[in-house]
C-alpha positions in Angstrom: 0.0 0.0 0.0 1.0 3.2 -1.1 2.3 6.2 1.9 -0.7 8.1 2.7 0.6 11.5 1.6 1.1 9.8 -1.7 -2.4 10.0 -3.0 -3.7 12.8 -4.7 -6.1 15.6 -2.8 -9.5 15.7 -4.3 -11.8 18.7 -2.0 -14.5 17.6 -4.0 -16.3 14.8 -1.8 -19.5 12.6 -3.5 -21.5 10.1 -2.0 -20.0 7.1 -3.6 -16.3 8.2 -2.4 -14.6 5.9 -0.4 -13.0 6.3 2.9 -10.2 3.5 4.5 -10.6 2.4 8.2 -10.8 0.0 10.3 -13.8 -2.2 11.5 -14.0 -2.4 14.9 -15.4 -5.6 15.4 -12.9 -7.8 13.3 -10.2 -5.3 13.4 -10.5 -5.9 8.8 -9.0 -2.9 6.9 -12.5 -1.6 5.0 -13.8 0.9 2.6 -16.9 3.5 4.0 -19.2 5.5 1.6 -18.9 8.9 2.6 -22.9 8.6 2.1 -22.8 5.6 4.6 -20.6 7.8 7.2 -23.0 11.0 6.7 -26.3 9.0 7.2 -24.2 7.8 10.5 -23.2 10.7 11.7 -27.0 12.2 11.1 -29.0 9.0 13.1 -26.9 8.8 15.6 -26.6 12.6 16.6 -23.2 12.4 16.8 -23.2 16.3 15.7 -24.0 18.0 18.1 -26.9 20.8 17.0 -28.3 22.0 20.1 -32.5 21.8 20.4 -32.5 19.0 17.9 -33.2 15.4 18.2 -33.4 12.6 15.2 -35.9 9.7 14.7 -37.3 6.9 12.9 -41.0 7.5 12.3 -42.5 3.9 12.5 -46.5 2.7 12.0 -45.7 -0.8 13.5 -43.4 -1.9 16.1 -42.3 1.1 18.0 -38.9 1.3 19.5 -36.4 3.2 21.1 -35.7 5.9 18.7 -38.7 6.0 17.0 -42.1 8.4 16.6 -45.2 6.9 15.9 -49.0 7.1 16.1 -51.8 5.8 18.4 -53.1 3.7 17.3 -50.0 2.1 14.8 -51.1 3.5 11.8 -50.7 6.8 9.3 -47.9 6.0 6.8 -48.3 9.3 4.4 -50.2 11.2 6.6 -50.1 15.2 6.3 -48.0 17.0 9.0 -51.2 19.1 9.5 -52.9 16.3 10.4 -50.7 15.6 13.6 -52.0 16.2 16.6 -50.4 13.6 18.8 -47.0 11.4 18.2 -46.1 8.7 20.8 -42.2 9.0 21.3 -39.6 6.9 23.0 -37.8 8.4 26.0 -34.4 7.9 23.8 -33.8 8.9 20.6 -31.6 7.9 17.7 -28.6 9.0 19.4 -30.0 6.8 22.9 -30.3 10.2 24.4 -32.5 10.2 27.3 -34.7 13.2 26.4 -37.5 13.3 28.8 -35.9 16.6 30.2 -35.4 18.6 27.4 -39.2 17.9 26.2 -40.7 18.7 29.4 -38.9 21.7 29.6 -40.0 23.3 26.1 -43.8 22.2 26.8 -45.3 25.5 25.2 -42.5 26.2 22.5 -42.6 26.4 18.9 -41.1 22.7 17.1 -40.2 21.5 14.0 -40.8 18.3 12.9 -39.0 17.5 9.6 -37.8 14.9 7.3 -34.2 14.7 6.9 -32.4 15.5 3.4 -36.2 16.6 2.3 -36.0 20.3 3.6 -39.7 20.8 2.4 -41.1 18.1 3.8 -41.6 19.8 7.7 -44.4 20.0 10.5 -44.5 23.5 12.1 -46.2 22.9 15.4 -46.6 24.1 19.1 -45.9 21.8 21.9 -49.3 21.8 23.7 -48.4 18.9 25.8 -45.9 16.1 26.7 -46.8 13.2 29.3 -46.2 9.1 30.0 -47.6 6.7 27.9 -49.5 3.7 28.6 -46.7 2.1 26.9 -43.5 1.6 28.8 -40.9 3.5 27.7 -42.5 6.3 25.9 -44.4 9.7 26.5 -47.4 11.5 24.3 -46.5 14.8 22.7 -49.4 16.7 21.8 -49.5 19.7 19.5 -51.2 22.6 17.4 -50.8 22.7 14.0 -48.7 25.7 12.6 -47.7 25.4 8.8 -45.6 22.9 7.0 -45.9 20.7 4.0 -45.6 17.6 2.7 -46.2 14.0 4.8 -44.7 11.4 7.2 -43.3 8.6 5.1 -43.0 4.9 7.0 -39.2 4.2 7.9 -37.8 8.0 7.0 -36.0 9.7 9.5 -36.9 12.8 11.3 -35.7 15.5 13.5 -37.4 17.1 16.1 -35.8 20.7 16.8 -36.9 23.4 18.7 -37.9 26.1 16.5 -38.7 29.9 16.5 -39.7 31.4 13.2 -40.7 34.7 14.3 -38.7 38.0 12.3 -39.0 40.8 15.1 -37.4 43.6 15.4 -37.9 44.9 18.7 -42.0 43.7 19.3 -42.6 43.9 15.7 -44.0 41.1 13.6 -43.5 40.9 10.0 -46.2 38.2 8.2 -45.6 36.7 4.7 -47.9 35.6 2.3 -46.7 34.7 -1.1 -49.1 32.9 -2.2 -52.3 34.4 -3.2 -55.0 34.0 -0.4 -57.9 34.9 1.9 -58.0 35.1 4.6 -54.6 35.7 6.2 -54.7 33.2 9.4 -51.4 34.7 11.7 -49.8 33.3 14.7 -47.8 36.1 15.5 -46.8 35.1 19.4 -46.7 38.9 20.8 -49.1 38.4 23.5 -51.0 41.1 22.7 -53.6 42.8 20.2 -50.9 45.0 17.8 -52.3 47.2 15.2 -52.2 46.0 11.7 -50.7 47.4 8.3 -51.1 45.3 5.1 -48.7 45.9 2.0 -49.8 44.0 -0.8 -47.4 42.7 -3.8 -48.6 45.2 -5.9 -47.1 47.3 -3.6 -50.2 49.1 -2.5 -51.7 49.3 1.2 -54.2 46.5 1.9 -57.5 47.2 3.1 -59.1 44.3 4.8 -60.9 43.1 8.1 -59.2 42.5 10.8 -60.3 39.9 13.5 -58.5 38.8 17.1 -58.9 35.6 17.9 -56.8 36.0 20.7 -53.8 37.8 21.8 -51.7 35.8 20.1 -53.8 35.0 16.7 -55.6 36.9 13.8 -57.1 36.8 10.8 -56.9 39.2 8.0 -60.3 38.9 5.2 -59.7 40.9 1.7 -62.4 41.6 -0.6 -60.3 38.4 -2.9 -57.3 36.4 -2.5 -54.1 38.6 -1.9 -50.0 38.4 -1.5 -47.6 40.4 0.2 -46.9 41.2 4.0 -48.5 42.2 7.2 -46.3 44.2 9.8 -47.5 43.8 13.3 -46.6 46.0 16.3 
């Protein structure tokens, strides 16, 4: 075999590359795809990103590691139809995370599919307590925004999450697709005034409603784009 600083330097890294080491368990000289490595180092957590857990989501046989409905069912279900996932106490990386989820009961969470970056649950943490099943806790939550659907078998992260673009207590609400109404969850805990600028660039002129001090709704006369800045 040839001295290591022999071999040329290629920077420019692809999945089916091939990396020499050693296998633990027989001590053998082997090859690893860098894919192989990178879906390693992602399922087992073994980079650290702080607020962020990974998972298997399963509809039968749920184990440590893995998310899954009650009952086991729901392969290709819509993230805004998830109201309540039944998740071990360990995840991927057999991190205990009991205390992490308890602590952000009430937070914004995103629940997405790994190496699918629009394929994400936008939710708020409503709740988070022991399961029937040993092993495992009930998160509830309240649907945000997302898109897309849980696929049987992918892997997921769960990560806390906080969308909101303030400047000082001002919220700034995008729209780009053409709509009506505006539904906002702008999270200022408290009933802001209102000012619509439409893609055409024009002021909007709608109805606005509180739902609470946290939510609103903003009715046009048709569907419109643009943005709604909060304060």
């Amino acid at each position: 075999m040839a001295i290591g600083n022999s071999y040329p330097i290629d920077k420019n890294i692809e999945d089916q590359d091939l990396f020499i080491g050693t296998k633990y368990s027989n001590r053998q000289t082997v090859n690893f795809p860098a894919q192989n490595l990178a879906d390693y180092l992602n399922t087992r957590g073994k980079i650290s990103i702080a607020g962020q857990t990974s998972w298997k989501f399963v509809t039968a046989d749920p184990k440590q590691g893995t998310i899954s409905f009650i009952p086991l069912e729901g392969n290709n279900t819509p993230f805004s139809n998830v109201t309540y996932l039944r998740v071990a106490i360990n995840d991927l990386a057999a991190q205990n995370v009991v205390g992490f989820f308890e602590y952000i009961v009430g937070s914004q969470i995103m629940l997405s599919e790994q190496n699918e970056i629009s394929s994400f649950g936008h939710y708020k943490l409503e709740s988070y307590s022991v399961d029937t099943m040993d092993g495992f806790y009930v998160m509830g939550f309240s649907y945000i925004g997302g898109n897309g659907v849980l696929t049987e078998n992918s892997l997921y992260d769960i990560s806390l999450f906080n969308p909101l673009p303030e400047t000082g207590n001002t919220f700034i609400f995008t729209q780009d697709v053409p709509a009506n109404p505006w539904v906002i969850n702008h999270n200022l805990d408290k009933f802001p005034s209102v000012t619509m600028v439409l893609s055409t660039g024009q002021v909007g002129v709608a109805d606005i409603t509180y739902i609470d001090e946290n939510n609103l709704t903003i009715t046009f006369s048709g569907d419109e784009s643009g943005k709604a800045y909060l304060n």
